[in-house]
C-alpha positions as a Markdown table, in Angstrom:
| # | Residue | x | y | z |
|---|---|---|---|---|
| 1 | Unk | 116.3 | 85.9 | 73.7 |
| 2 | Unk | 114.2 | 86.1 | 70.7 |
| 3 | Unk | 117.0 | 85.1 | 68.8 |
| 4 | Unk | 117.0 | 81.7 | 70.6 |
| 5 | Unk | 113.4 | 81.4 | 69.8 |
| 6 | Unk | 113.4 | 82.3 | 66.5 |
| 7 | Unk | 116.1 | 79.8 | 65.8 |
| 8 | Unk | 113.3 | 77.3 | 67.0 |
| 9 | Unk | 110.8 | 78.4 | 65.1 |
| 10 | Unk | 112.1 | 78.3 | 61.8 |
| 11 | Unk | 112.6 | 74.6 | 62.5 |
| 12 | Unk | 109.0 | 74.4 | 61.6 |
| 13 | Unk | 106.3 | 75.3 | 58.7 |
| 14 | Unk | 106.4 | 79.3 | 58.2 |
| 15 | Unk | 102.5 | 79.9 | 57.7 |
| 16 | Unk | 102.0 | 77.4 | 60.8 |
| 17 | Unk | 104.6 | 79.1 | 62.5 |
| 18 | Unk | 103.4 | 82.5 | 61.7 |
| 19 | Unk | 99.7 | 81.7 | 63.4 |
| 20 | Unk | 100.8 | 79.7 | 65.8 |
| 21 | Unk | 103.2 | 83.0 | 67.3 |
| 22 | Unk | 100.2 | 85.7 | 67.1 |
| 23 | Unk | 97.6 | 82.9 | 68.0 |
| 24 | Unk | 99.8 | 82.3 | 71.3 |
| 25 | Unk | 100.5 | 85.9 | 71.5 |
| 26 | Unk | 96.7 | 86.8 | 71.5 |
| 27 | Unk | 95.9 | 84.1 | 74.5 |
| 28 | Unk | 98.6 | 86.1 | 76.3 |
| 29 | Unk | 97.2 | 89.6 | 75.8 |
| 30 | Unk | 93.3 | 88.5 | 77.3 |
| 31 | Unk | 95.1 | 88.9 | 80.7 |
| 32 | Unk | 95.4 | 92.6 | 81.1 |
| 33 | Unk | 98.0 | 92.1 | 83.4 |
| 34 | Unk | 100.6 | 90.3 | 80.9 |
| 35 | Unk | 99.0 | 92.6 | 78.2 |
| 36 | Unk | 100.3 | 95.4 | 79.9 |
| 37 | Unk | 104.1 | 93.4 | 80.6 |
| 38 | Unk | 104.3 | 92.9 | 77.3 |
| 39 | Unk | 102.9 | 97.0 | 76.1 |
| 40 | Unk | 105.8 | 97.9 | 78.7 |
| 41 | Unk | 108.3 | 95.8 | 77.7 |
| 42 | Unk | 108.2 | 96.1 | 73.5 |
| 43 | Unk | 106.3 | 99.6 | 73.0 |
| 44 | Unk | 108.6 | 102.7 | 72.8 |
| 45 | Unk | 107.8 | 104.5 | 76.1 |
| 46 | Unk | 107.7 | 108.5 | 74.2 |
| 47 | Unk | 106.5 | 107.9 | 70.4 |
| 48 | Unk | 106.3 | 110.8 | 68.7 |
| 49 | Unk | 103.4 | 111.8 | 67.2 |
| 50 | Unk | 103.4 | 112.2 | 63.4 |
| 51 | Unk | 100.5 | 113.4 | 61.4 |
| 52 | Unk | 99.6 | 112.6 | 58.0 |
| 53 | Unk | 96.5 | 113.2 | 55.2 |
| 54 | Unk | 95.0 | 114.9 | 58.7 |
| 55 | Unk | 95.5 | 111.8 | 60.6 |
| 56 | Unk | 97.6 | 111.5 | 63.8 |
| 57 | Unk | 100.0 | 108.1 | 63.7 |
| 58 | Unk | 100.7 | 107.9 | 67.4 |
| 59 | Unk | 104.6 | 106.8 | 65.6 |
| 60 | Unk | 105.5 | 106.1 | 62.3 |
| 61 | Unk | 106.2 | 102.7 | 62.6 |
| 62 | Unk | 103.6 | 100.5 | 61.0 |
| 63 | Unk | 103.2 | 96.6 | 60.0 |
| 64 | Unk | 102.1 | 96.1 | 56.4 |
| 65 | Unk | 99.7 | 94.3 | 54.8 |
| 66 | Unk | 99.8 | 90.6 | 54.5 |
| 67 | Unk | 100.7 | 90.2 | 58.4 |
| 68 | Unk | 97.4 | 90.4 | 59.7 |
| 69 | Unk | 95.2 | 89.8 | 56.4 |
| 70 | Unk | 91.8 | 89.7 | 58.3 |
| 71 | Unk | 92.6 | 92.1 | 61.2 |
| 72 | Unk | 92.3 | 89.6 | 63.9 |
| 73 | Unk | 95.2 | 90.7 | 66.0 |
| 74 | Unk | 94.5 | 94.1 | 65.9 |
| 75 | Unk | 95.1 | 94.6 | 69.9 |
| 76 | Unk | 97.9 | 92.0 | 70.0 |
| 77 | Unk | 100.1 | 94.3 | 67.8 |
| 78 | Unk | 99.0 | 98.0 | 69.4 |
| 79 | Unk | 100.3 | 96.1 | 72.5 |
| 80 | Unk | 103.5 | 95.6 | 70.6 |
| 81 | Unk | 103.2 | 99.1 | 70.1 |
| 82 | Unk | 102.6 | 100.0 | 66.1 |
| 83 | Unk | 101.7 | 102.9 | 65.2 |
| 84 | Unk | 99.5 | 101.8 | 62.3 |
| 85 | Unk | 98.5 | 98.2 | 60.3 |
| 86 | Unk | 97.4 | 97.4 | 57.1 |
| 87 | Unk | 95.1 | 94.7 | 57.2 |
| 88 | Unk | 94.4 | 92.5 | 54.0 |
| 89 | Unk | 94.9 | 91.8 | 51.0 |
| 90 | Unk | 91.0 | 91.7 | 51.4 |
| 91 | Unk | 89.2 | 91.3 | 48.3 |
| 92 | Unk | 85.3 | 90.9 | 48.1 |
| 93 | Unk | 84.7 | 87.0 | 48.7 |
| 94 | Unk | 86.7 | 84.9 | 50.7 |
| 95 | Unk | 89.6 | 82.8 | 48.8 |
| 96 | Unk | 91.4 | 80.3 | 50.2 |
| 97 | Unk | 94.7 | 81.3 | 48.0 |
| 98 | Unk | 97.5 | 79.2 | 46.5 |
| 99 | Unk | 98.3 | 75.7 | 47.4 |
| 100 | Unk | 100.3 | 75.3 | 50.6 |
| 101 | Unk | 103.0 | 75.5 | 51.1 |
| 102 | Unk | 103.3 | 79.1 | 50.2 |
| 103 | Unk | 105.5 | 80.7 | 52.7 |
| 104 | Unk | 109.2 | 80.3 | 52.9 |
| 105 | Unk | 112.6 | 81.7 | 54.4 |
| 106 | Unk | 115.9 | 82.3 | 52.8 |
| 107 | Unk | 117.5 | 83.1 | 56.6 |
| 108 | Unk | 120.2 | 83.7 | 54.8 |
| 109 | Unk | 119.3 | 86.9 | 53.0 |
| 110 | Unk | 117.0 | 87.5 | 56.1 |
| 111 | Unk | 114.2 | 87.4 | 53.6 |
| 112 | Unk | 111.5 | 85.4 | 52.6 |
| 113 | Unk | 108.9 | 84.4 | 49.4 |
| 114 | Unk | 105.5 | 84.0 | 49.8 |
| 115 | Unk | 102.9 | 83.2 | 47.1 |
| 116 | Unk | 100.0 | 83.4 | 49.3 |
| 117 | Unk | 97.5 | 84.9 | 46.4 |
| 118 | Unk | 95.3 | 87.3 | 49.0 |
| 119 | Unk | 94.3 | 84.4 | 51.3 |
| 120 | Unk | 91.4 | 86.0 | 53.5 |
| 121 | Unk | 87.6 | 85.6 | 55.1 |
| 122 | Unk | 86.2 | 88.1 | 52.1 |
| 123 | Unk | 84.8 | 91.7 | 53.0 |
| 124 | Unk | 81.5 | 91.0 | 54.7 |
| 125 | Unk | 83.2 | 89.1 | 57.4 |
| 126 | Unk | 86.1 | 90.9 | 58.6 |
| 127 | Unk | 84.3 | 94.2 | 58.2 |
| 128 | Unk | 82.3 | 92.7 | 60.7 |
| 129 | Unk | 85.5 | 91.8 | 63.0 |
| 130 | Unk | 86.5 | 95.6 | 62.6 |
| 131 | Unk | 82.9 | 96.9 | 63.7 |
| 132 | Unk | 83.6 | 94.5 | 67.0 |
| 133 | Unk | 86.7 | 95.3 | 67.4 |
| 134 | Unk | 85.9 | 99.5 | 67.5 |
| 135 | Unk | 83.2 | 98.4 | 69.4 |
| 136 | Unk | 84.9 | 96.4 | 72.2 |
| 137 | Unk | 87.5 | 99.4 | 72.1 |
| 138 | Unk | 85.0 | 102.5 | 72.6 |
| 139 | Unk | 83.0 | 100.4 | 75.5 |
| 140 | Unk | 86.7 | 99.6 | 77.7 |
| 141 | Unk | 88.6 | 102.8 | 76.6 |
| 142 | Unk | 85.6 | 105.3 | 76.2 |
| 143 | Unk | 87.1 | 106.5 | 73.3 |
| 144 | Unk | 88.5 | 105.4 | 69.5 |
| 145 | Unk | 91.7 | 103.8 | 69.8 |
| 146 | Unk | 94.9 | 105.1 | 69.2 |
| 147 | Unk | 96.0 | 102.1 | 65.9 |
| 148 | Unk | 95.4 | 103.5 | 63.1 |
| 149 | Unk | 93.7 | 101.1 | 60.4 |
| 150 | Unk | 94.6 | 100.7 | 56.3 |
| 151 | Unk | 92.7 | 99.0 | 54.4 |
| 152 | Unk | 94.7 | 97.4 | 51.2 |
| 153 | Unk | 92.0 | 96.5 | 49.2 |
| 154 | Unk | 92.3 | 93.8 | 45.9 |
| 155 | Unk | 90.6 | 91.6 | 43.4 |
| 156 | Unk | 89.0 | 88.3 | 43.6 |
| 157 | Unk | 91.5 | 85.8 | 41.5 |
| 158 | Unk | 88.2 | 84.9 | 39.5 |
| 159 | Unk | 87.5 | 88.7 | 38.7 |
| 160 | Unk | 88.9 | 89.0 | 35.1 |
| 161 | Unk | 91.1 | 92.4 | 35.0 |
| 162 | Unk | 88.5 | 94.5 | 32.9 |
| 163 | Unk | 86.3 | 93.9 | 36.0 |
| 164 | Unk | 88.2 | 94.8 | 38.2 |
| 165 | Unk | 87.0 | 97.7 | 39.3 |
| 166 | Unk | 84.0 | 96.6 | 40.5 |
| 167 | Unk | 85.9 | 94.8 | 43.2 |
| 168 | Unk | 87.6 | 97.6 | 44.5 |
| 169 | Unk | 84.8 | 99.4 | 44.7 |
| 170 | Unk | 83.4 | 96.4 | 46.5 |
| 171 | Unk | 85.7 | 96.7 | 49.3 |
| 172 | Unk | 86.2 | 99.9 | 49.5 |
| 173 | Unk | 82.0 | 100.8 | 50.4 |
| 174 | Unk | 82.1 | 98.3 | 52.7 |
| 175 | Unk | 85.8 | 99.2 | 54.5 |
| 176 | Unk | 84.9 | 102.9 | 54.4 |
| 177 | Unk | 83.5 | 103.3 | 57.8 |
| 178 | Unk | 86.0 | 101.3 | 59.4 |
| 179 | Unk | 89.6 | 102.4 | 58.0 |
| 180 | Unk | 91.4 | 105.4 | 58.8 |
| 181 | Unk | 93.0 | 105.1 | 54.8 |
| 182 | Unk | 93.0 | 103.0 | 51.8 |
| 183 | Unk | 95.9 | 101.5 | 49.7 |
| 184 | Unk | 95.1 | 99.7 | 46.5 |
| 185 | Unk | 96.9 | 97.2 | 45.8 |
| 186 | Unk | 97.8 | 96.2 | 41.9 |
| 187 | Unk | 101.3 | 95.0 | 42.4 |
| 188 | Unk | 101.4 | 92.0 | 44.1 |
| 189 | Unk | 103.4 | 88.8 | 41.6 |
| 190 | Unk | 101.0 | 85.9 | 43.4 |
| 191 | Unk | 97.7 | 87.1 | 41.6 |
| 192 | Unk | 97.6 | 85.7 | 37.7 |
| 193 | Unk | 97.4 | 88.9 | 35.5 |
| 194 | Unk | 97.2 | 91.5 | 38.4 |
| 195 | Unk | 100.3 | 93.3 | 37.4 |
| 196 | Unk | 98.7 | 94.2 | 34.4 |
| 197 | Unk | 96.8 | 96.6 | 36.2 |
| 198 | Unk | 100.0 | 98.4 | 37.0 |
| 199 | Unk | 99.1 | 99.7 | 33.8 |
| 200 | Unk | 98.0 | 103.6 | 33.2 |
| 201 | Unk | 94.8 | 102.9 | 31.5 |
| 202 | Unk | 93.5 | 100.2 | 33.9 |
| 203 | Unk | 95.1 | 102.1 | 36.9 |
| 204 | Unk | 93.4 | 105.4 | 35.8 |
| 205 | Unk | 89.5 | 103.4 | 35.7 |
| 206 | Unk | 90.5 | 101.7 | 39.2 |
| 207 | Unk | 91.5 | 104.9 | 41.1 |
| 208 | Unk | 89.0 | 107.9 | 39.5 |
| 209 | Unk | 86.2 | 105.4 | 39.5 |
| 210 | Unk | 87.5 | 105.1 | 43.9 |
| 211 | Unk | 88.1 | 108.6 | 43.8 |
| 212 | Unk | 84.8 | 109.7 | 42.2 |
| 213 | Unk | 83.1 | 107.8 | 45.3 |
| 214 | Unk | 85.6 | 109.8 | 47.8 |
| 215 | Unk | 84.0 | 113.0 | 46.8 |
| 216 | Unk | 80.6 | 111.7 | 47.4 |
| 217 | Unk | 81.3 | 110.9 | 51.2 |
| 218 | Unk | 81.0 | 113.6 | 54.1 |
| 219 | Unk | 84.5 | 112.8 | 54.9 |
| 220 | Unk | 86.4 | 111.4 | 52.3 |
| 221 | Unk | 89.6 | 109.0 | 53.4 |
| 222 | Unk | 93.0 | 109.0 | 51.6 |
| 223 | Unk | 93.6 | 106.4 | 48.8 |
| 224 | Unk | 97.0 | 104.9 | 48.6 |
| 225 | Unk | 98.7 | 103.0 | 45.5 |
| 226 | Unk | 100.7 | 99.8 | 46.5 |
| 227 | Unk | 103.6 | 99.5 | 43.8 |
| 228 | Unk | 105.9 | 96.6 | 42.4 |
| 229 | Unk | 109.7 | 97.7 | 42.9 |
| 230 | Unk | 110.3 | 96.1 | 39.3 |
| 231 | Unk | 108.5 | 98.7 | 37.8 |
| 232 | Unk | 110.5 | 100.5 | 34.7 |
| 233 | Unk | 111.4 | 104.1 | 35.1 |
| 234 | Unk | 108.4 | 104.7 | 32.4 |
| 235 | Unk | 106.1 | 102.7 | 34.2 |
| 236 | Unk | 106.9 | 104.9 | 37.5 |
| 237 | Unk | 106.3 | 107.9 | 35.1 |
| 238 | Unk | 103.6 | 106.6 | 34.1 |
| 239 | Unk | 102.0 | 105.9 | 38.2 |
| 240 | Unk | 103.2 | 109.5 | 39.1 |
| 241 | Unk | 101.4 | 111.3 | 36.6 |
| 242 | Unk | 98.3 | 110.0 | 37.2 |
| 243 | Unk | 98.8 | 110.0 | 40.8 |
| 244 | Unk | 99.4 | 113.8 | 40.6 |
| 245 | Unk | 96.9 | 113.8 | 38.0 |
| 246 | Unk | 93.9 | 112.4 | 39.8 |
| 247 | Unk | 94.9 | 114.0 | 43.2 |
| 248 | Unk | 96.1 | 110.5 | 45.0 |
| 249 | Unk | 96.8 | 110.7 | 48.4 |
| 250 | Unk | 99.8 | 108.8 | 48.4 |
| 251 | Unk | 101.9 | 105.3 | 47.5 |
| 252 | Unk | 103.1 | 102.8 | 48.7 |
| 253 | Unk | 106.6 | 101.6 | 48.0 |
| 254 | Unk | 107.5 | 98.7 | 47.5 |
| 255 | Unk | 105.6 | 95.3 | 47.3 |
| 256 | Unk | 107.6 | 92.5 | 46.7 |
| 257 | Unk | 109.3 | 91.5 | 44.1 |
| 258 | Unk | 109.9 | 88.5 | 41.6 |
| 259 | Unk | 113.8 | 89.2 | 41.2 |
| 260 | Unk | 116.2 | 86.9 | 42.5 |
| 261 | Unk | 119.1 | 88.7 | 41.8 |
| 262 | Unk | 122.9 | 88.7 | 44.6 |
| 263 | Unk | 120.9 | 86.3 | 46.7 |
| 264 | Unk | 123.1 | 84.0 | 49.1 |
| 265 | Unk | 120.9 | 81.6 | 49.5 |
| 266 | Unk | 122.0 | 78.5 | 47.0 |
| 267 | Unk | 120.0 | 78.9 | 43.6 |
| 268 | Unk | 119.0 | 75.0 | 43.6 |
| 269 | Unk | 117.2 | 75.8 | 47.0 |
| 270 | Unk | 115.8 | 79.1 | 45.4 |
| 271 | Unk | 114.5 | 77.2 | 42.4 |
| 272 | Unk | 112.9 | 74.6 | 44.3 |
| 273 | Unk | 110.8 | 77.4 | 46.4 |
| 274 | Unk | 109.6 | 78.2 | 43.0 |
| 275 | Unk | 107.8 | 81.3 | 42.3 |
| 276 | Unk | 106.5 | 84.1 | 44.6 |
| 277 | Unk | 107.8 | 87.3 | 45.8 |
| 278 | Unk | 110.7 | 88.4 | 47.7 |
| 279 | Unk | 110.7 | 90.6 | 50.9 |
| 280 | Unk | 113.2 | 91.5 | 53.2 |
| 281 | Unk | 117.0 | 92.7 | 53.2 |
| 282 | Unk | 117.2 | 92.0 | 49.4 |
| 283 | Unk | 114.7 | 94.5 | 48.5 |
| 284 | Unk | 116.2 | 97.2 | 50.2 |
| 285 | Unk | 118.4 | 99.1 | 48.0 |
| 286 | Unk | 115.7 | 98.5 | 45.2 |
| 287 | Unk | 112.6 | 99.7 | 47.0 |
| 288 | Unk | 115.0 | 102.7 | 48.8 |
| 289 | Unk | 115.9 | 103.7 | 45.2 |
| 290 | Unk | 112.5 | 103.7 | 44.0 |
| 291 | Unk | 111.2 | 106.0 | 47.1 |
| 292 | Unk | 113.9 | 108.4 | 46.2 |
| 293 | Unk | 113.3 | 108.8 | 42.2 |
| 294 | Unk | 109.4 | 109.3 | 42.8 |
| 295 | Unk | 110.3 | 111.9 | 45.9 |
| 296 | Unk | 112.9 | 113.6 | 43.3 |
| 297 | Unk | 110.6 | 113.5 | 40.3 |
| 298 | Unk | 107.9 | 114.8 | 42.3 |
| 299 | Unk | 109.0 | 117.4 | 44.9 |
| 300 | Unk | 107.9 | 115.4 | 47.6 |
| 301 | Unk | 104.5 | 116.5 | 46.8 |
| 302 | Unk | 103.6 | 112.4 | 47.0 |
| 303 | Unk | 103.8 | 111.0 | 50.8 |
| 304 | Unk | 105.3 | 107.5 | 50.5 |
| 305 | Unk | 105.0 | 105.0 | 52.9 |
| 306 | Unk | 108.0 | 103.4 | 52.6 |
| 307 | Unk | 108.4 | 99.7 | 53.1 |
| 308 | Unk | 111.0 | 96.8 | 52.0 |
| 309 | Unk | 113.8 | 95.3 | 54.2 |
| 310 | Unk | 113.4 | 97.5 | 57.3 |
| 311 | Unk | 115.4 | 95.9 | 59.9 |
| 312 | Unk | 117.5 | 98.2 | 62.1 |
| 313 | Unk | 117.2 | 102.2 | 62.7 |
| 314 | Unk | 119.6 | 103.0 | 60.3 |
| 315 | Unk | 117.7 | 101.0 | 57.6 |
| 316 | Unk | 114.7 | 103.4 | 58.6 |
| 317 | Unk | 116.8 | 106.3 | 58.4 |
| 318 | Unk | 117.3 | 105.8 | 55.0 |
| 319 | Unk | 113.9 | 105.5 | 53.7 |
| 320 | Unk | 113.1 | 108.7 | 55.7 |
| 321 | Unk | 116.0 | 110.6 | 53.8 |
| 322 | Unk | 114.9 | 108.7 | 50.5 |
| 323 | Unk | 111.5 | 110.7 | 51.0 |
| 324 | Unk | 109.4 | 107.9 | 52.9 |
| 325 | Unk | 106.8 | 110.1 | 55.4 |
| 326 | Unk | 105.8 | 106.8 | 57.4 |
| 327 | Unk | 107.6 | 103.0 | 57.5 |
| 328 | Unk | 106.3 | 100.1 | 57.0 |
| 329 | Unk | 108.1 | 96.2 | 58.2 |
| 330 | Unk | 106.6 | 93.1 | 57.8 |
| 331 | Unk | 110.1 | 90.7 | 57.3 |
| 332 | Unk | 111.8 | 92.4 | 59.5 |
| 333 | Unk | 109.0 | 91.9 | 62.5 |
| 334 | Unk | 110.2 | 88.0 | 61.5 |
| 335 | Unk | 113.6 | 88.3 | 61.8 |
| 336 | Unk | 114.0 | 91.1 | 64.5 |
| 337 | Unk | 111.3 | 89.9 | 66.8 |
| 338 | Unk | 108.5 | 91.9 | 69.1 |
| 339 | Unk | 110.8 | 94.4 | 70.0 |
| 340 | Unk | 111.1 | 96.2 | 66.5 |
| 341 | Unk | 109.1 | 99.4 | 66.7 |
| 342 | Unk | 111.1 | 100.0 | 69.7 |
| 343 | Unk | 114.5 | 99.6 | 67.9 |
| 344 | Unk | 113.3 | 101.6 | 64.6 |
| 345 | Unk | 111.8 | 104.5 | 66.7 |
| 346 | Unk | 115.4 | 104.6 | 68.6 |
């Protein structure tokens, strides 16, 4: 069935499409009844429970960031039955992102580019949807619930790289109260000069500065480094001895990335998307690789969270025996449909 609909909905605008599916989705799920169709029909009946940095992921199936940027459909996908989502980018001020349109498919390769450029309602604002949201769910379920919340944390596009700590810091006093973890993210291609910060020195001044603020809290949350999977194998040396170094909590593996290497999709249509970066089935064997070098080189002393074309069960399986401790989809919720945390938990 969702095949027949997704054949449909790729007639049309991908960013339209993409709001226009969780936007009908959340009109659904105000009427408890269908709410709980829909929890019955898509989320895995027995998840089990995996626990992490002291936190319990009711399953370790989780959407990542970029899906729901400004955590608006936060009880829309716990209905779908996700263990965990990453919400953002968020940086500290709104930004309307790159010029539309930004989001395209290659069905293809079951993958797609985007070039969104963290797109989002700035800090103040959805900090204040999270505090209404926790609300809202402690007053109907007399109790926290259940999703846990990451908050992938950025820069503002105007923020010159030697401030861009500040930003981080930004986001991360005014997420703290309201996210179960953090990932930073440096890696993503749609940011001018963001990459750089992939760099050891400018990663080392992001993450202590972040740390140093950890300490200071009562109970401090794990921080979490987003990396590009077109890193060097220096450049991965280079992220694992400072994450070892400084006591990070964990990465996350892979963002997308600006190859466009063995792709089916004709080159002239590839070339005429332009640039952005590449998710899905393509950056499988690349991200899988990289999860397995840093879980070798490290002893598995680094939980991964392993994302990057995550489609089918056996695609899960691998990044599990690669050295991932959660997974992450976003393409492959495209592609696969509502019922994916189902099929990946199988």
């Amino acid at each position: 069935m969702y095949a027949i609909i997704r054949s449909i909905l790729f007639w049309f605008d991908a960013e339209k499409v993409h709001y226009f599916a969780m936007n009908s989705l959340q009109f659904l799920c105000s009427f408890s009844p269908i709410r709980l169709l829909l929890r019955n029909q898509f989320a895995p009946k027995n998840p089990i429970p995996k626990t992490v940095w002291g936190i319990e992921f009711k399953n370790e199936v989780g959407l990542a960031a970029g899906f729901d940027k400004n955590a608006r459909y936060l009880r829309e996908l716990e209905t779908l039955g996700f263990g965990f989502v990453e919400i953002g980018t968020v940086t500290p001020l709104a930004q309307e992102g790159n010029e539309k349109p930004r989001l395209f498919r290659l069905p293809a390769d079951k993958a797609l580019i985007n070039r969104m450029g963290f797109n989002n309602d700035g800090v103040k604002l959805i900090a204040d949807r999270l505090k209404t949201w926790r609300t809202k769910e402690l007053e109907k379920k007399g109790a926290k619930s259940s999703l846990i919340i990451g908050g992938n944390i950025g820069k503002n596009k105007i923020t010159p790289n030697e401030d861009a700590w500040k930003d981080y810091e930004i986001c991360f006093r005014a997420l703290f109260d309201l996210v179960d973890y953090f990932v930073v993210n440096v890696s993503s291609p749609n940011t001018p000069g963001l990459r750089a910060l992939q760099e050891k020195d400018a990663l080392h001044k992001i993450l202590s500065h972040l740390q140093t603020i950890n300490k200071q809290q009562a109970h401090p949350k794990p921080i979490l480094l987003k990396i590009a999977p077109d890193l060097t194998p220096s450049q991965v040396d280079d992220v694992i001895e400072l994450a070892l170094e400084i006591n990070l909590d964990g990465l996350v593996a892979a963002n997308t990335t600006i190859s466009r290497e063995q792709l089916i999709t004709p080159t002239t249509t590839v070339e005429k998307i332009g640039a952005g970066g590449l998710s899905g089935a393509p950056v499988r064997e690349k991200a899988t690789a990289l999860i397995s070098y840093i879980n070798e080189k490290t002893g598995g002393k680094i939980p991964i969270i392993a994302s990057g074309g995550i489609f089918t069960a056996e695609d899960a399986a691998e990044k599990k025996k690669a050295g991932g401790t959660l997974i992450q989809v976003w393409t492959g919720f495209i592609y696969e449909g509502p019922g994916i945390v189902k099929k990946l938990l199988k």
